[in-house]
Residue frames relative to the residue before (quaternion, step in Angstrom):
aa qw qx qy qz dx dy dz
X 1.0000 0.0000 0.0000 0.0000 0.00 0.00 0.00
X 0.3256 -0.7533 0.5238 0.2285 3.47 -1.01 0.93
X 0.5576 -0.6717 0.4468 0.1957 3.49 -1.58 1.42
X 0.7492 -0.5728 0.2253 0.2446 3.27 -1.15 1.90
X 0.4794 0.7028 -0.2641 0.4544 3.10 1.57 -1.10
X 0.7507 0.4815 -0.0181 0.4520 3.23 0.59 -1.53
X 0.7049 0.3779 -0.2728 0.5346 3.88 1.04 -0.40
X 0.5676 0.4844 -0.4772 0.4642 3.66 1.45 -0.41
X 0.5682 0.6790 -0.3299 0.3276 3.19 1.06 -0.93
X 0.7272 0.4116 -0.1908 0.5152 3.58 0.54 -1.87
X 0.6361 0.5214 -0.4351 0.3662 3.96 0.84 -0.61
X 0.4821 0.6849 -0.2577 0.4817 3.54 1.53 -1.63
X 0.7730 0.1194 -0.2866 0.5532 4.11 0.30 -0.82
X 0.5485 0.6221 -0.5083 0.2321 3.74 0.40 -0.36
X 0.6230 0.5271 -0.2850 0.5028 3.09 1.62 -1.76
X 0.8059 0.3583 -0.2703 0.3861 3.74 0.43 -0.70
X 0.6288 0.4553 -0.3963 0.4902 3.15 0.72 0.31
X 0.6526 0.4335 -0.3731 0.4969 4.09 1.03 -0.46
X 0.6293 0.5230 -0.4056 0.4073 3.70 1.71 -0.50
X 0.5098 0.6429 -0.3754 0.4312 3.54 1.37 -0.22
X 0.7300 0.4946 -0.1737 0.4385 3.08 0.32 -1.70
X 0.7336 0.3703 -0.2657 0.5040 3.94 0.43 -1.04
X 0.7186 0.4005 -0.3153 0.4731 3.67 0.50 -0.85
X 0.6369 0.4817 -0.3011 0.5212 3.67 1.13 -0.27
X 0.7769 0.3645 -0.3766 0.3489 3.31 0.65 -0.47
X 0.3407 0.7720 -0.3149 0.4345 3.25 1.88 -0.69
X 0.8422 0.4143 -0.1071 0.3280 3.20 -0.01 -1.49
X 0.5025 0.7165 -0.2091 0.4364 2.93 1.76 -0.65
X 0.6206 0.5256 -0.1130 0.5709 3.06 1.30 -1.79
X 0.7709 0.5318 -0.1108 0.3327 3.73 0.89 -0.63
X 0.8080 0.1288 -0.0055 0.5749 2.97 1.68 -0.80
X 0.3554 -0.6548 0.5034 0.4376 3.48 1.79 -0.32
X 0.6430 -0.5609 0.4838 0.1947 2.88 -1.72 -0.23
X 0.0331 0.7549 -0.4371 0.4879 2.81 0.31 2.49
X 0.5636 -0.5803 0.5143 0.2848 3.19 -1.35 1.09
X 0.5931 0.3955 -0.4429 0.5436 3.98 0.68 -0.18
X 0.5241 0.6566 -0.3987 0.3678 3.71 0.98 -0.54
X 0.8029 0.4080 -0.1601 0.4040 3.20 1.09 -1.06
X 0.5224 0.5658 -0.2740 0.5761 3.15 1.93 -0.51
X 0.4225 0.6429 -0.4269 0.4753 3.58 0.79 -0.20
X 0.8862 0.3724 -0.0788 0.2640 2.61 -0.27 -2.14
X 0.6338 0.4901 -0.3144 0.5092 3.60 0.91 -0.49
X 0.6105 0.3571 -0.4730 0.5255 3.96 0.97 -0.57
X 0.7949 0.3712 -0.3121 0.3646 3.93 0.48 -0.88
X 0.4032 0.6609 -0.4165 0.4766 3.13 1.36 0.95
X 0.7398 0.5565 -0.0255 0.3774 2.91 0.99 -1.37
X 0.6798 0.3477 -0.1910 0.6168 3.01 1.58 -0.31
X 0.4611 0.6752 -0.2864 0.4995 3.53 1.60 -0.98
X 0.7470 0.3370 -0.2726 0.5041 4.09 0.11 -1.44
X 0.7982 0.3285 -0.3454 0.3683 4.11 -0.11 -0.34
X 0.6677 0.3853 -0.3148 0.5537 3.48 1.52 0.20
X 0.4058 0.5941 -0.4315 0.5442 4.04 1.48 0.15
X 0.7887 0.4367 -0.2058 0.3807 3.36 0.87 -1.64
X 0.5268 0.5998 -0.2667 0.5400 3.81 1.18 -1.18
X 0.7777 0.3386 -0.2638 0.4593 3.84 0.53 -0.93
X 0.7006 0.4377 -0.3690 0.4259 3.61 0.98 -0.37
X 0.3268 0.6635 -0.5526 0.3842 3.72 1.40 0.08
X 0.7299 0.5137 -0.2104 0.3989 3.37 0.89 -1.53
X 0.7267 0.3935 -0.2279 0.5149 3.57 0.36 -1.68
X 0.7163 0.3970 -0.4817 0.3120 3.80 -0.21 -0.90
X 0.6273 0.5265 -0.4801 0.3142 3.83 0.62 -0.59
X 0.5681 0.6514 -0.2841 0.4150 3.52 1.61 -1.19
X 0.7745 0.4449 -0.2423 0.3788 3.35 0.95 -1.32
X 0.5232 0.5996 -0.4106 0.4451 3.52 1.37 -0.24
X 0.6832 0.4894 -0.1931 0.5063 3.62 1.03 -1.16
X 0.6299 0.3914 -0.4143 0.5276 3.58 0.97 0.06
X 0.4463 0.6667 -0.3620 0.4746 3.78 1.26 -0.46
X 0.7010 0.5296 -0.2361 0.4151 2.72 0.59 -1.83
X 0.8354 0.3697 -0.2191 0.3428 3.81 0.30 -1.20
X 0.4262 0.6705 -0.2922 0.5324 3.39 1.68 -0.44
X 0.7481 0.0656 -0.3189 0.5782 3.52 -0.16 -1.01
X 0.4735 0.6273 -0.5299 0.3186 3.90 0.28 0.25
X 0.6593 0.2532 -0.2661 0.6561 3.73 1.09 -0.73
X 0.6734 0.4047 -0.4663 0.4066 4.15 0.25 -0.06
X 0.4758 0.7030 -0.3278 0.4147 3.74 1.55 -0.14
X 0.7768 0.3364 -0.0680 0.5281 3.20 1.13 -1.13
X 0.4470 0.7550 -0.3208 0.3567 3.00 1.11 -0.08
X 0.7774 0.3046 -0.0445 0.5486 3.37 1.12 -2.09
């Protein structure tokens, strides 16, 4: 099992790296490729990474424990 230390850590770049990527790519799709594009993207960043990161505190423990029970019934299965 990986140390807590280490999951605040991996959640911290996951959240800030899916709040880039989605809020960038979004906007992208929305405005083209524009100087408001870029102004966009840094406020809906900005608000996007501390609420990606706050919600995966919650969801990532959930999503491990659904993992967990999934390959637990596909385990027995084969």
């Amino acid at each position: 099992m990986t140390d807590k230390k280490t999951l605040i850590l991996a959640q911290a770049l996951i959240a800030c790296m899916m709040a880039g990527l989605m809020t960038g790519i979004f906007g992208f799709l929305h405005l083209g490729p524009t100087t408001a594009w870029l102004t966009e993207w840094a406020k809906s960043f900005l608000i996007a990474f501390p609420t990606a990161f706050v919600l995966s505190l919650g969801v990532g423990p959930l999503a491990f424990r659904l993992a967990r029970f999934v390959m637990g019934l596909t385990g027995r299965r084969g």
